[in-house]
N, CA, C and O of each residue as an XYZ file, in Angstrom:
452
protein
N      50.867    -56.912     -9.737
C      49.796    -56.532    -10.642
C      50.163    -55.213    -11.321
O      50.533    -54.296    -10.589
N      50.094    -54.996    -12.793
C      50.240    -54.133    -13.392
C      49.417    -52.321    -13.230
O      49.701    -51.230    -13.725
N      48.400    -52.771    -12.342
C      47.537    -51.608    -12.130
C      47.623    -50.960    -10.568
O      47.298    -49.889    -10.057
N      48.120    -51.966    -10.194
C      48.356    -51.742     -8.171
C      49.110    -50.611     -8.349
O      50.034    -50.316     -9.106
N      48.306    -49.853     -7.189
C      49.134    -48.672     -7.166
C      50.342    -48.998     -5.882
O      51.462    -48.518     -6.062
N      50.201    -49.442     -5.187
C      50.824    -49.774     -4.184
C      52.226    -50.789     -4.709
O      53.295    -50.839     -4.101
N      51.860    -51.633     -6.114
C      52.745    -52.253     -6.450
C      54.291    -51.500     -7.210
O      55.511    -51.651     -7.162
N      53.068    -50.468     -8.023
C      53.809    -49.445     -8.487
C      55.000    -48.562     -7.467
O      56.192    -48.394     -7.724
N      54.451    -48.220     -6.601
C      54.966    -47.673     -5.547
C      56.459    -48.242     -4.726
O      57.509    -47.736     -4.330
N      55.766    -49.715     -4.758
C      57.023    -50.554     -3.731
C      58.374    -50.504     -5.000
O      59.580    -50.547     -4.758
N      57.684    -50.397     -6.423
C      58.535    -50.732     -7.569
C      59.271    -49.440     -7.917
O      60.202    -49.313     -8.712
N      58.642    -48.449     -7.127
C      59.797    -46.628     -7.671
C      59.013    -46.244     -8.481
O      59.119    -45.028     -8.638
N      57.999    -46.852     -9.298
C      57.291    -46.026    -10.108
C      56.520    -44.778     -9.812
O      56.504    -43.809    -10.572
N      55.891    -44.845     -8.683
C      54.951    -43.582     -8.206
C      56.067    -43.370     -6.672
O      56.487    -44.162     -5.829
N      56.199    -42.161     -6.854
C      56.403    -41.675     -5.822
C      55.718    -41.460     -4.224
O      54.623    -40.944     -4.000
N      56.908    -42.135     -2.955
C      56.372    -42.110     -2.331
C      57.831    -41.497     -1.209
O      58.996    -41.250     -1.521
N      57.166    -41.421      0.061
C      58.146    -41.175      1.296
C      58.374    -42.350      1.785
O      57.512    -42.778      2.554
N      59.474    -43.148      1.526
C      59.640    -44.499      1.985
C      60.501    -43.929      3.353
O      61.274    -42.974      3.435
N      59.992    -45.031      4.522
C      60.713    -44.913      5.872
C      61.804    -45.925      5.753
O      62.903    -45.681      6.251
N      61.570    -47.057      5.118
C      62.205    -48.313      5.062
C      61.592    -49.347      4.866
O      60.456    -49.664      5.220
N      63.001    -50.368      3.795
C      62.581    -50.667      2.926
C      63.122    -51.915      3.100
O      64.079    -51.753      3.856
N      62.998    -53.370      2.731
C      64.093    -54.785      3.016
C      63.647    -55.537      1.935
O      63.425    -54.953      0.875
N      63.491    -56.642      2.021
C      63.290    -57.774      1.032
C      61.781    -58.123      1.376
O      61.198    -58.845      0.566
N      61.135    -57.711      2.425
C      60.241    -58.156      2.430
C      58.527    -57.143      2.282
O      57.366    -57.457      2.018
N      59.249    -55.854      2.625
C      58.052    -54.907      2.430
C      58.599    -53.576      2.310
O      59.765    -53.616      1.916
N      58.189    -52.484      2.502
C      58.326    -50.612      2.337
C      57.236    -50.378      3.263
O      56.049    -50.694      3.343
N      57.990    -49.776      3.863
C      57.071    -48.163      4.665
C      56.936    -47.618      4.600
O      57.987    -47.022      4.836
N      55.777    -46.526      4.242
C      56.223    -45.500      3.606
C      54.930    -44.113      4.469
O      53.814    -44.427      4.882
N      55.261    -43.300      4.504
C      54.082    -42.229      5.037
C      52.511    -42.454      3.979
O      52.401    -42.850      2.819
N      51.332    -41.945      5.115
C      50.638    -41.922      4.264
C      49.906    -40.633      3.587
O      49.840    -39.588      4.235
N      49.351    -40.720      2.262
C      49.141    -39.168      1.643
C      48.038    -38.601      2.330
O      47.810    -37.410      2.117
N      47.510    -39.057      2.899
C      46.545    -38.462      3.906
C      45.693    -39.178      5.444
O      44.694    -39.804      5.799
N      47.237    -38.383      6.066
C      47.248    -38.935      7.065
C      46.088    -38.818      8.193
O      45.366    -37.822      8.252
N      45.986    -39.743      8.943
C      44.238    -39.427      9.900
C      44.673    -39.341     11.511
O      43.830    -39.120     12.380
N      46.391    -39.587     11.868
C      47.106    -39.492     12.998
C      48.440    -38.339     12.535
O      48.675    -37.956     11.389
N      49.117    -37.985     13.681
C      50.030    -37.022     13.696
C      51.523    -38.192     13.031
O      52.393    -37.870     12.222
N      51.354    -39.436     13.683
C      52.164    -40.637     12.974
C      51.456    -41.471     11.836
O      50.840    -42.273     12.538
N      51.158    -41.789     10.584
C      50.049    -42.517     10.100
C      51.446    -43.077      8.785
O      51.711    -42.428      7.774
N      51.895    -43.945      9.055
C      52.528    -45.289      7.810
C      51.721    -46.037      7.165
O      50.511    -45.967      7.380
N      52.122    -46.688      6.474
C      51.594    -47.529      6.036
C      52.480    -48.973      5.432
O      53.303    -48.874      4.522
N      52.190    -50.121      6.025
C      53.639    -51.352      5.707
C      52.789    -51.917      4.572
O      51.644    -52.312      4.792
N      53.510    -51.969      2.994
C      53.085    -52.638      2.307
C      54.157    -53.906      2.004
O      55.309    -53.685      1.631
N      53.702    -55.060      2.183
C      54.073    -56.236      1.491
C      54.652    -56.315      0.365
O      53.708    -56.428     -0.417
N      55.978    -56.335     -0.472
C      56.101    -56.457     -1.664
C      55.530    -57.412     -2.272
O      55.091    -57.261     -3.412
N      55.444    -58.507     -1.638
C      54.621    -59.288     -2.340
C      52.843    -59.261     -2.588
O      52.011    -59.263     -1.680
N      52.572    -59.236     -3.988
C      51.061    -59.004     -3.741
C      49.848    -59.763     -3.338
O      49.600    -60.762     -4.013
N      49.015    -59.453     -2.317
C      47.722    -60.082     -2.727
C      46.766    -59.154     -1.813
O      47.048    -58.101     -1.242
N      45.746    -59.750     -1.844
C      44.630    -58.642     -2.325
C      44.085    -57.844     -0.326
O      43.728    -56.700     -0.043
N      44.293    -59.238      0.716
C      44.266    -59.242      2.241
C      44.384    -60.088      2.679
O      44.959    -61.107      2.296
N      43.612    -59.751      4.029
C      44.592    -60.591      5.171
C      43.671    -61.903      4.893
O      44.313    -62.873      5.296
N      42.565    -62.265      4.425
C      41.916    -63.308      3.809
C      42.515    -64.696      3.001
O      42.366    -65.904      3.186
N      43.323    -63.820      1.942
C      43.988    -64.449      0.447
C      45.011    -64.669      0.917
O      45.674    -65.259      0.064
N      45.631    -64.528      1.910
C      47.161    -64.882      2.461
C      47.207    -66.661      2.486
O      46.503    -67.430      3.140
N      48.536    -67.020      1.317
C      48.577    -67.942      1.581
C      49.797    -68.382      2.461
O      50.727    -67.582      2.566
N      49.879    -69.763      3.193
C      50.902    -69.902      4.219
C      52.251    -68.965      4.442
O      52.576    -68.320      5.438
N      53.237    -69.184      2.574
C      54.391    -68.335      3.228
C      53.658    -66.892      3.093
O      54.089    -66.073      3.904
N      52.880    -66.531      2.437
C      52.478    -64.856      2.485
C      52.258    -64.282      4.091
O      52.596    -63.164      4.479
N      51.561    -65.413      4.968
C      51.389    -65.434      6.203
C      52.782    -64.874      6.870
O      52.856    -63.780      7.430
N      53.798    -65.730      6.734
C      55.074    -65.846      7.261
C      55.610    -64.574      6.659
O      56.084    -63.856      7.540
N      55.667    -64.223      5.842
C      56.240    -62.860      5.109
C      55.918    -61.685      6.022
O      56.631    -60.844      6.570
N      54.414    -61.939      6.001
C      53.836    -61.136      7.176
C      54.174    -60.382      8.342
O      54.388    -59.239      8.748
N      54.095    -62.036      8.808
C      54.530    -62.241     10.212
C      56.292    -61.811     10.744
O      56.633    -61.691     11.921
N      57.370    -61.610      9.321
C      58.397    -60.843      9.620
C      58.532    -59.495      9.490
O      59.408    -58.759      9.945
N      57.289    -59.168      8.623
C      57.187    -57.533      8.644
C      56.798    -57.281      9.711
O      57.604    -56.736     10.466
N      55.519    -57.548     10.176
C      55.021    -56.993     11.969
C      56.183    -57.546     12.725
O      56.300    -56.577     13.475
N      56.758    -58.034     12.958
C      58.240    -58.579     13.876
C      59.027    -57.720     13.629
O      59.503    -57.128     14.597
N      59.522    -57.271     12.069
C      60.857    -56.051     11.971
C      60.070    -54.519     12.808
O      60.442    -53.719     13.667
N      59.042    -54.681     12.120
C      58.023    -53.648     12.700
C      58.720    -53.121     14.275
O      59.473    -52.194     14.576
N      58.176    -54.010     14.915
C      58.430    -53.823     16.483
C      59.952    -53.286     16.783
O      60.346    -52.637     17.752
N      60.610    -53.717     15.756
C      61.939    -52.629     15.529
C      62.515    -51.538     15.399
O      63.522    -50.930     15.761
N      61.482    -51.429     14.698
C      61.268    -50.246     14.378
C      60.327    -49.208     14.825
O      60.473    -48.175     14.171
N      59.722    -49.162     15.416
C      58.679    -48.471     15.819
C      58.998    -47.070     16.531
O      58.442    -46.005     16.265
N      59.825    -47.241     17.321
C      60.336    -46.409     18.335
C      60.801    -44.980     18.064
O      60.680    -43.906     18.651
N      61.768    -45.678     16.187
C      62.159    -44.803     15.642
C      61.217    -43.603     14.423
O      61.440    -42.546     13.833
N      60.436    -44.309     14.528
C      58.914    -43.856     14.054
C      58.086    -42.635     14.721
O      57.022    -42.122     14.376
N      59.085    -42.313     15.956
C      57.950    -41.983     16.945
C      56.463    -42.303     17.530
O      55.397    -41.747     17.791
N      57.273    -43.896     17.568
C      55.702    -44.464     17.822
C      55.634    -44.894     19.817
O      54.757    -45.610     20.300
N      56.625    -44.328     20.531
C      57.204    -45.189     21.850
C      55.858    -44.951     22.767
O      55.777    -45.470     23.880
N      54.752    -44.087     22.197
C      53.889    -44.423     23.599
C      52.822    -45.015     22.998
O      51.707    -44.656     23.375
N      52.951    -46.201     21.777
C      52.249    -47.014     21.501
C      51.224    -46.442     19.924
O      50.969    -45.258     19.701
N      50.832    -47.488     19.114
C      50.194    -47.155     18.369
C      49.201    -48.883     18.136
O      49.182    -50.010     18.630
N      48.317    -47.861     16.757
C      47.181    -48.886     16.406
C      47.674    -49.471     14.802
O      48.033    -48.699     13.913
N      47.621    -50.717     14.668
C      47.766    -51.381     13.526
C      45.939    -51.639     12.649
O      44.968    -52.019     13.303
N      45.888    -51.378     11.390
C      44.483    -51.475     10.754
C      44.663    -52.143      9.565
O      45.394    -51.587      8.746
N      44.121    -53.315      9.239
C      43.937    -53.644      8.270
C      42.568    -53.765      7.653
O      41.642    -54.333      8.231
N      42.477    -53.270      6.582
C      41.033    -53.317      6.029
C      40.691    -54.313      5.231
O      41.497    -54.594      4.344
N      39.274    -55.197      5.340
C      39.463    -56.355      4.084
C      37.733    -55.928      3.772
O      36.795    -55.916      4.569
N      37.765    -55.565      2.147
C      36.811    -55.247      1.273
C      35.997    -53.575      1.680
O      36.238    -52.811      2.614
N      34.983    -53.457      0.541
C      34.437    -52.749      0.582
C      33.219    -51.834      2.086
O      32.923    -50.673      2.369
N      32.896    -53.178      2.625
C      32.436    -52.399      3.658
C      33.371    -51.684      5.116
O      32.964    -50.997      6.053
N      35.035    -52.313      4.713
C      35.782    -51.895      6.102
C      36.426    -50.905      5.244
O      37.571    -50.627      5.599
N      35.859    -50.113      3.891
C      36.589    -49.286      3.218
C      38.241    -49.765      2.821
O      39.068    -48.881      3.048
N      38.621    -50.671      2.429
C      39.677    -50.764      1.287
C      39.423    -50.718      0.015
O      38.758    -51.385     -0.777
N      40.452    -49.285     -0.043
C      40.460    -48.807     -1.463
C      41.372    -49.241     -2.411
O      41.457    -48.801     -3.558
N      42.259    -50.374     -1.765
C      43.698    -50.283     -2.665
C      43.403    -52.494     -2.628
O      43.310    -53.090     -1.555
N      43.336    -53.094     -3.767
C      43.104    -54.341     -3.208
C      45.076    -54.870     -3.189
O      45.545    -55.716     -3.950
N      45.679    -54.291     -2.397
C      46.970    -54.951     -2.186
C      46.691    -54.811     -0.448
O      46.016    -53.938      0.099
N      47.300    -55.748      0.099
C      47.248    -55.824      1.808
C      48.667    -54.777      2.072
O      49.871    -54.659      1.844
N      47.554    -54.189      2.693
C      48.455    -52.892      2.996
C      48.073    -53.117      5.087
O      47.102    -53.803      5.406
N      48.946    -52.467      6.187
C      48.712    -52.037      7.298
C      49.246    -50.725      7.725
O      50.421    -50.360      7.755
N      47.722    -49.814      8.185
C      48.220    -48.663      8.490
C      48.610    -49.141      9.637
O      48.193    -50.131     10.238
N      49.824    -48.039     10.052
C      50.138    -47.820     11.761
C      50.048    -46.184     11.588
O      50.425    -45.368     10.747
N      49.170    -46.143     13.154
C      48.630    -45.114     13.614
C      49.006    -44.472     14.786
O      48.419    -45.049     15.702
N      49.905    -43.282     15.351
C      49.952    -43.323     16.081
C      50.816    -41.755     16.247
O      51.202    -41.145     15.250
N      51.007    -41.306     17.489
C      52.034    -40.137     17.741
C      51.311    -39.261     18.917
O      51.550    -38.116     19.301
N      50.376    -40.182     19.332
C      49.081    -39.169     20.124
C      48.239    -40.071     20.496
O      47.860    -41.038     19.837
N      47.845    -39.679     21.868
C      46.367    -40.820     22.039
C      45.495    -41.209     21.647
O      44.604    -40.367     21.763
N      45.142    -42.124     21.172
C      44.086    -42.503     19.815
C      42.862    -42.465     20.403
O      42.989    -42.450     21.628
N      41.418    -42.437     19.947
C      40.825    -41.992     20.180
C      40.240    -43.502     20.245
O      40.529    -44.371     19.422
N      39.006    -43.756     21.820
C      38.683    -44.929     21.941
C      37.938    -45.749     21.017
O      37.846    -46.976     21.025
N      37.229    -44.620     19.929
C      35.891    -45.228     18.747
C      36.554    -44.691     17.658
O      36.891    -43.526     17.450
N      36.776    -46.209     16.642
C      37.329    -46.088     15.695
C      36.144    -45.670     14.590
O      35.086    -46.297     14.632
N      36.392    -44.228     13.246
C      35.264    -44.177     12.806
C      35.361    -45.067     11.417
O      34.364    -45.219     10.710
């Protein structure tokens, strides 16, 4: 989508801190982070959440959270973190591209606000 900022982003247009990057998504830090670790895995491919996912978007997915677990460690994520996906206005998504924060670097707190 021509207006996604996130699309922009995966594309070099807006600047970001990419962790890593493949054929299938970017990682990149987030601009305001709410953990001492806070990423964010965007999908190169677009759609809007985890709702609109169609089959292979599923599977696309499903190899990003898989490389994920690969990566994590090197993230400083080894004593575990929280994955969030938001779908619409009342779970607060601001960006309509399916984005997943990972959260983590510190004990998370039991009540998510």
């Amino acid at each position: 989508m021509s207006d996604c900022i996130f699309c922009k982003i995966i594309k070099g247009e807006i600047p970001s801190v990419k962790l890593y990057e493949d054929d299938d998504m970017v990682i990149i830090k987030d601009v305001a982070p709410q953990a001492p670790v806070h990423l964010l895995l965007l999908p190169k491919q677009h759609f809007a959440n985890i709702m609109e996912m169609t089959d292979e978007q599923a599977q696309i997915l499903g190899r990003c959270l898989k490389k994920l677990s690969a990566l994590a460690d090197g993230f400083g994520l080894e004593g575990g973190f929280r994955l969030v996906s938001n779908k619409g206005a009342d779970a607060c998504q601001s960006v309509e591209h399916l984005h997943i924060h990972i959260l983590g670097g510190k004990k998370l707190a039991d009540k998510m606000c």
